[in-house]
N, C-alpha and C positions, 0 to 999 in steps of 0.2 A: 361567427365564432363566439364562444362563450367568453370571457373576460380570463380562467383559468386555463381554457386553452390557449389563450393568447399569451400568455406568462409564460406556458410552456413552449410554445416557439419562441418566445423572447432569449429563455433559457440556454435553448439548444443551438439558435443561432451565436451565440455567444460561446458556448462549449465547442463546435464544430472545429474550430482551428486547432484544438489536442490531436487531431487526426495527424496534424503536420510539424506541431511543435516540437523540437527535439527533446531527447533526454539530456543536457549539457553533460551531466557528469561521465558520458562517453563517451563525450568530445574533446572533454578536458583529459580522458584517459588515453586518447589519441585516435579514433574513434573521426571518418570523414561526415560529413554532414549523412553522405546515403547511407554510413554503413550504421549510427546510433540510431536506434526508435525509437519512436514517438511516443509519447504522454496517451494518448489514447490506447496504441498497442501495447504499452505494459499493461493500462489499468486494463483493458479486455483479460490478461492471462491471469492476472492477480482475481477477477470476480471469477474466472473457470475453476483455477484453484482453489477458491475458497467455497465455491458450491458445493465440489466435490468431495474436498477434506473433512467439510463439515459433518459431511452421511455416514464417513469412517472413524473419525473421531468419535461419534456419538455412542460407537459401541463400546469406548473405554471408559466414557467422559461426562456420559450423562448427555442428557438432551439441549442444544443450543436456539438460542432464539435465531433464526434462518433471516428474517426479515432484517434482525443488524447487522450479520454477519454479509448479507449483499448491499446494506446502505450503508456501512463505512466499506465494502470495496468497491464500490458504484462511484461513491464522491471522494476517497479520501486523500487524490490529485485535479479535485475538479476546481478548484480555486487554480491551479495555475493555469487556467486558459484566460486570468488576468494578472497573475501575476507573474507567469513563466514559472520555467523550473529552476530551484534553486538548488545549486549544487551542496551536497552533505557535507561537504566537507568547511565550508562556507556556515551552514549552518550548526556544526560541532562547535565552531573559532566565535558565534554569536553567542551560542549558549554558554559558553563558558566565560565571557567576561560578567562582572560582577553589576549585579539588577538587572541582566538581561537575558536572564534563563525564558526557555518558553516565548520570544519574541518574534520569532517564523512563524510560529504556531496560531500566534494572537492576531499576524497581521495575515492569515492564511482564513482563519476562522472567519474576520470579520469580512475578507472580499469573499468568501464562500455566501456567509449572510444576506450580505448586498446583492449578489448573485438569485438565490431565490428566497428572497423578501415576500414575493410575488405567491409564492407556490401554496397550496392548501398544507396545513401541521407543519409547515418549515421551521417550526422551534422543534417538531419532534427530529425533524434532521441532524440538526447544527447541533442538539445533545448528545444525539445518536456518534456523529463524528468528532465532538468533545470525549467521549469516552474511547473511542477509537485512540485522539491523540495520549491522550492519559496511561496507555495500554497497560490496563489492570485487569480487568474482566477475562474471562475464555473467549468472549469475542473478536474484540480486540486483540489480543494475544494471536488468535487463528488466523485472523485478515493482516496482523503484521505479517508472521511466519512466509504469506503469500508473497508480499511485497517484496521479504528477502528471498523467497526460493526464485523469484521471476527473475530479479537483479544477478543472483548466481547462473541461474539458468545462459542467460544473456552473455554476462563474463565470461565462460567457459568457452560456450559454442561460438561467440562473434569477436573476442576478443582476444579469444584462447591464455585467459587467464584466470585464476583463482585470488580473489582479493580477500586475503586472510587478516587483514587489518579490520576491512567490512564486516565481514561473516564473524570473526571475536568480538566482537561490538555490540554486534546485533542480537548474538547467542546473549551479550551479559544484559540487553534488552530482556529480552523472554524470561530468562530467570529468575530477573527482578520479582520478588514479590510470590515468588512460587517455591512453595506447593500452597501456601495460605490465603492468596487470593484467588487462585486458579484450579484448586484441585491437583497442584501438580502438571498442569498442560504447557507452562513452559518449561518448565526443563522437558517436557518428553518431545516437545518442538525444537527445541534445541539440539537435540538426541538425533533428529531428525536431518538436520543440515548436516551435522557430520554425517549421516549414510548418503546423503545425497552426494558431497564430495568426495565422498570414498566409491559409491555405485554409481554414479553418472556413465559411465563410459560403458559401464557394462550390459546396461538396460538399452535394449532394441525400442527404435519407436512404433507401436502399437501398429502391428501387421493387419491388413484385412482383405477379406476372402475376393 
C-alpha cells in the first residue's frame, strides 16, 4: 500500500462508527435509541439532496462548483465520528454567550483537520468546509438547505412532528445575506421549505414500473 492509501484507510476506519452513532437531538426529542438515525444516514440523504438540487437549481441560478457542493456535504458531520453529535440546541446556548460565538465550529474544524491531516490538498478540504460553515456563498447556502430539508424530512415521517422553532431559524439562516451574496438563492431556499411543509403529505414516493 502506498503511504496515501494508507491515510485513507486510516481515515475511514475512524469515520466507520457514523454508521452507528445516533443523531442525539432525536433522542433528546423523545426519539428510542432504534427509532433516531444515524450520523452517517443523514449525511448519505443530505449528499443525495444536494447532488440533485444542485442540476435544478442551476437553471435559475447560474452554474455551481459541483465539487464543493459534494465536499461540504461529504464532510460537514464528519468530525463527529470524534467528537459526537452535538445537540443544536446545546449549540445556540454556546453561541450566544459572550466571546463564544463560533466555538462548536472551531473545535469541529480542528478535529476534522487532525482527522485528515494525512490526506493529499487536505487545506483544500478544511477551506472548502470553512466556507460551508460560514454559509455565505450558493454553495454553502445549497448543502445547508439539504441539512435542513433532511432534519424536516425525519421530523415529520419518524417523529410526526413539525419543528417550527427549527425550520424559522434555519429560514433566517438562508436569508441572511441574500439576495447580495447569493444571487438571491436563500431566500428562494427558504421559499422552498415552506412548500415542503405545506406539500409533504401530498407528494407520492416516486412510483416505479
Amino acid at each position: 500500500m502506498t503511504n496515501q492509501f494508507e491515510a485513507l484507510i486510516a481515515v475511514l476506519k475512524r469515520a466507520l462508527p457514523l454508521k452507528e452513532l445516533p443523531r442525539v437531538g432525536w433522542i433528546m426529542e423523545g426519539a428510542t435509541l432504534s427509532e433516531a438515525d444515524s450520523i452517517g444516514a443523514h449525511s448519505y440523504i443530505v449528499v443525495l439532496t444536494s447532488l440533485l438540487l444542485t442540476r435544478q437549481l442551476e437553471k435559475s441560478f447560474g452554474p455551481f462548483d459541483r465539487e464543493k457542493v459534494l465536499t461540504m456535504a461529504t464532510l460537514h458531520d464528519l468530525a463527529e465520528c470524534i467528537t459526537g453529535d452535538i445537540d443544536s440546541g446545546l449549540k445556540r446556548r454556546i453561541a450566544a454567550k459572550v466571546n463564544q460565538r463560533g466555538i462548536i465550529e472551531q473545535i469541529e474544524q480542528e478535529a476534522l483537520s487532525a482527522l485528515v491531516a494525512d490526506i493529499s490538498d487536505s487545506d483544500s478540504l478544511l477551506k472548502t468546509l470553512r466556507e460551508f460553515d460560514e454559509g455565505k456563498t450558493k454553495e454553502a447556502k445549497l448543502v445547508k438547505f439539504a441539512d435542513i430539508l433532511e432534519a424536516f424530512a425525519f421530523g415529520h415521517d419518524r417523529m410526526g412532528k413539525v419543528y417550527d422553532t427549527y425550520l424559522s431559524h434555519a429560514k433566517d439562516q438562508l436569508i441572511a445575506g441574500s439576495p447580495s451574496d447569493d444571487a438571491g438563492l436563500g431566500i428562494h431556499l427558504a421559499s422552498l421549505i415552506d412548500l415542503a411543509v405545506l406539500r409533504w403529505n401530498d407528494i407520492a414516493p416516486k412510483e416505479l414500473d
